[in-house]
DOPA-711027 format. One line per 4 residues: number of its first residue (from 1); for each residue x, z, y of C-alpha. Coordinates in pm, 1 decimal, padded with zeros to 6 digits. Layout:
N
NUM	X Z Y ~ ...
***
This chain:
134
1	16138.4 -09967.3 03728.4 ~ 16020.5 -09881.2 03373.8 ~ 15773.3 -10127.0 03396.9 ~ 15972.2 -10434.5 03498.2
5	16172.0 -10356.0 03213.5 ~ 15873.9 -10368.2 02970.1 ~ 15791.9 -10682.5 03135.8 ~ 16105.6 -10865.2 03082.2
9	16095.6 -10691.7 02702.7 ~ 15765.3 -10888.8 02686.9 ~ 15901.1 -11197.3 02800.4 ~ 16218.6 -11183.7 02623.5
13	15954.9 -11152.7 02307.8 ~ 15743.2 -11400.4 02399.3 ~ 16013.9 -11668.8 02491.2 ~ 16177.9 -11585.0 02143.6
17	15883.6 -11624.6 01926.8 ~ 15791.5 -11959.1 02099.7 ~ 16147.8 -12080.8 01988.5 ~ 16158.8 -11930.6 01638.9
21	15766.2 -12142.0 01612.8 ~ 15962.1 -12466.9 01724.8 ~ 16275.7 -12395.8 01502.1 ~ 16032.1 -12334.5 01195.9
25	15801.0 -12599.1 01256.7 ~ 16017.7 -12908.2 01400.1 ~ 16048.1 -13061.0 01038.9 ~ 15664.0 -13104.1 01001.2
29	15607.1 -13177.4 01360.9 ~ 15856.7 -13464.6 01329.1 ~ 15718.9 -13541.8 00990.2 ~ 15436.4 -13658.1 01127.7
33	15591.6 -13973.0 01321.0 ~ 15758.7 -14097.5 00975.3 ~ 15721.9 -14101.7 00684.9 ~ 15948.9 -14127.0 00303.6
37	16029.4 -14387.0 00121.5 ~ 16188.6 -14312.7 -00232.2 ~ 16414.5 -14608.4 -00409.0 ~ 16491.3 -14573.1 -00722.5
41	16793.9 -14783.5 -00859.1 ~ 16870.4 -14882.1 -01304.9 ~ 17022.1 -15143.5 -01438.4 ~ 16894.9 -15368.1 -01690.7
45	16889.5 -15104.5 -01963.1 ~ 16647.2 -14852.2 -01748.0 ~ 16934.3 -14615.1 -01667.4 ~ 16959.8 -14460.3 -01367.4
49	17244.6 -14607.1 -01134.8 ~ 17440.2 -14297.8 -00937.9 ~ 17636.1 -14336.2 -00662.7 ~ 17539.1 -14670.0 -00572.5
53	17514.3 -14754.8 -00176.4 ~ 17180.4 -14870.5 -00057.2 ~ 17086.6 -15050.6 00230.4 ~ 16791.1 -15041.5 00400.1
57	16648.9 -15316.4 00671.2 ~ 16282.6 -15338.3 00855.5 ~ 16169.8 -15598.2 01106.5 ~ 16216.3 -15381.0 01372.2
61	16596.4 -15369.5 01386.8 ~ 16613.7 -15037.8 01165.9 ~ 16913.6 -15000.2 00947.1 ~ 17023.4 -14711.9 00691.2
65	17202.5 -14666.0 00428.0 ~ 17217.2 -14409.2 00176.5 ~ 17382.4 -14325.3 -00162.6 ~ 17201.1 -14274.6 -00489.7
69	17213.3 -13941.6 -00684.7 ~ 17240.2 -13887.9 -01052.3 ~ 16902.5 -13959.1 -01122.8 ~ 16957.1 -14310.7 -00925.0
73	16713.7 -14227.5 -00669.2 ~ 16736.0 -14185.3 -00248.2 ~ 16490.9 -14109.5 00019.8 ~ 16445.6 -14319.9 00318.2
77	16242.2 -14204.3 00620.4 ~ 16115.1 -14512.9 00842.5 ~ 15913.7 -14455.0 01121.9 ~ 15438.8 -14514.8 01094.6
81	15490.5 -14763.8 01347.5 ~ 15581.1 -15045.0 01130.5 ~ 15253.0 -15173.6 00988.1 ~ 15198.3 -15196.8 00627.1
85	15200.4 -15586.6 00612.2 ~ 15585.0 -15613.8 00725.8 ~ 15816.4 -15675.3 00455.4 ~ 16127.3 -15430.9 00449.3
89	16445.6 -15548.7 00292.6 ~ 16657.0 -15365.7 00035.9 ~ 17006.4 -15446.1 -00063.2 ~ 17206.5 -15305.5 -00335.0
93	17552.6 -15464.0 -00398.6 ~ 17446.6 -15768.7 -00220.2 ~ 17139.9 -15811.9 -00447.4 ~ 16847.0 -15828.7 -00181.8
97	16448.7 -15695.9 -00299.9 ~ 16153.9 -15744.2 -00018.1 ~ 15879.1 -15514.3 -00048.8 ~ 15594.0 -15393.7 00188.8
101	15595.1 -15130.7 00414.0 ~ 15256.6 -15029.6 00224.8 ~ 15477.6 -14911.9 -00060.0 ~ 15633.4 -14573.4 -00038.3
105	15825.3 -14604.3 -00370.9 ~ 15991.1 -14855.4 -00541.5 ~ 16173.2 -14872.5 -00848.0 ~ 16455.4 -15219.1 -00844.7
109	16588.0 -15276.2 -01172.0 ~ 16879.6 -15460.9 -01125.5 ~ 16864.9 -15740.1 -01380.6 ~ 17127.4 -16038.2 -01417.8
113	16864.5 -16297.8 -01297.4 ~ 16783.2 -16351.4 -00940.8 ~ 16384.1 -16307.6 -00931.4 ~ 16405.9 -16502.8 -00574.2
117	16599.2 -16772.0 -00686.1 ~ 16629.6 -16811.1 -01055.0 ~ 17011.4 -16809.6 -01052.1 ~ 17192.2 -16582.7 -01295.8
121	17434.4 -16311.0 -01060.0 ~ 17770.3 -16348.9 -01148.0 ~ 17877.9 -16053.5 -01423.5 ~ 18113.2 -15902.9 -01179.5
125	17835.7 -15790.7 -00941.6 ~ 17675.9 -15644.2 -01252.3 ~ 17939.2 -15466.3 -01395.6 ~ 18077.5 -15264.2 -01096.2
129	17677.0 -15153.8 -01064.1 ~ 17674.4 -15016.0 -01397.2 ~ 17797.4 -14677.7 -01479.2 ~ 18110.0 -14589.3 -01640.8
133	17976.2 -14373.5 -01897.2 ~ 17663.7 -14324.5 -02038.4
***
C-alpha cells in the first residue's frame, strides 16, 4: 500500500513538473512560429505620436490593430510564414505606408505630403494626429 502511494507521489510530481516546463516555456516555444514587428509613429516635427490607433494588414488576410504608447511606438507579431518579399500595409489615420515583410522595424513619420501620390493630406487629418501638448 505504501508503495502505490509513493508511486502516485511520483506521478503526481512528474505530471506537475511537465506542466510547470510548458507554462514557463510556451512564450518561447510559440516565439518561434512569429516573429515582432516594432512601428514607430512622429509627426512631422520627430515627436513621438501616443495614443494613436494603428492598423496592420499582410497579404495573407492578417489584420491587427494596436495603440501607440508614449514613446509612439507598438509591437506587432506576424507569423515566419509570410516571405520577406510580400509587402505589408500600415495605416495610421487613414494615411497608408507599404513596407516589406523583410523589415522588422519601421519608423513612419507622418508628414503633410502623400509620398505615394504627391497630394498634400488635408490639415484636419494632421491635426487630430498631433498631440495636444508637447
Amino acid at each position: 500500500m505504501l508503495k502505490v502511494y509513493r508511486q502516485l507521489k511520483i506521478t503526481i510530481i512528474i505530471i506537475l513538473i511537465v506542466i510547470l516546463f510548458f507554462g514557463i516555456f510556451y512564450d518561447q516555444l510559440v516565439s518561434i512560429r512569429r516573429r515582432t514587428f516594432l512601428v514607430t509613429i512622429v509627426d512631422y516635427r520627430w515627436n513621438p505620436l501616443a495614443n494613436v490607433s494603428v492598423q496592420l494588414n499582410t497579404a495573407d488576410d492578417y489584420h491587427a490593430e494596436s495603440y501607440t504608447n508614449k514613446y509612439g511606438q507598438t509591437i506587432f507579431y506576424i507569423n515566419k510564414n509570410i516571405c520577406n518579399n510580400e509587402s505589408i500595409q500600415i495605416s495610421v489615420a487613414d494615411i497608408s505606408e507599404s513596407v516589406l515583410a523583410a523589415d522588422q522595424e519601421i519608423v513612419m513619420r507622418v508628414n503633410t505630403i502623400n509620398r505615394d501620390t504627391g497630394e498634400m493630406y488635408d490639415q484636419e487629418r494632421v491635426d487630430q494626429l498631433e498631440p495636444s501638448q508637447r
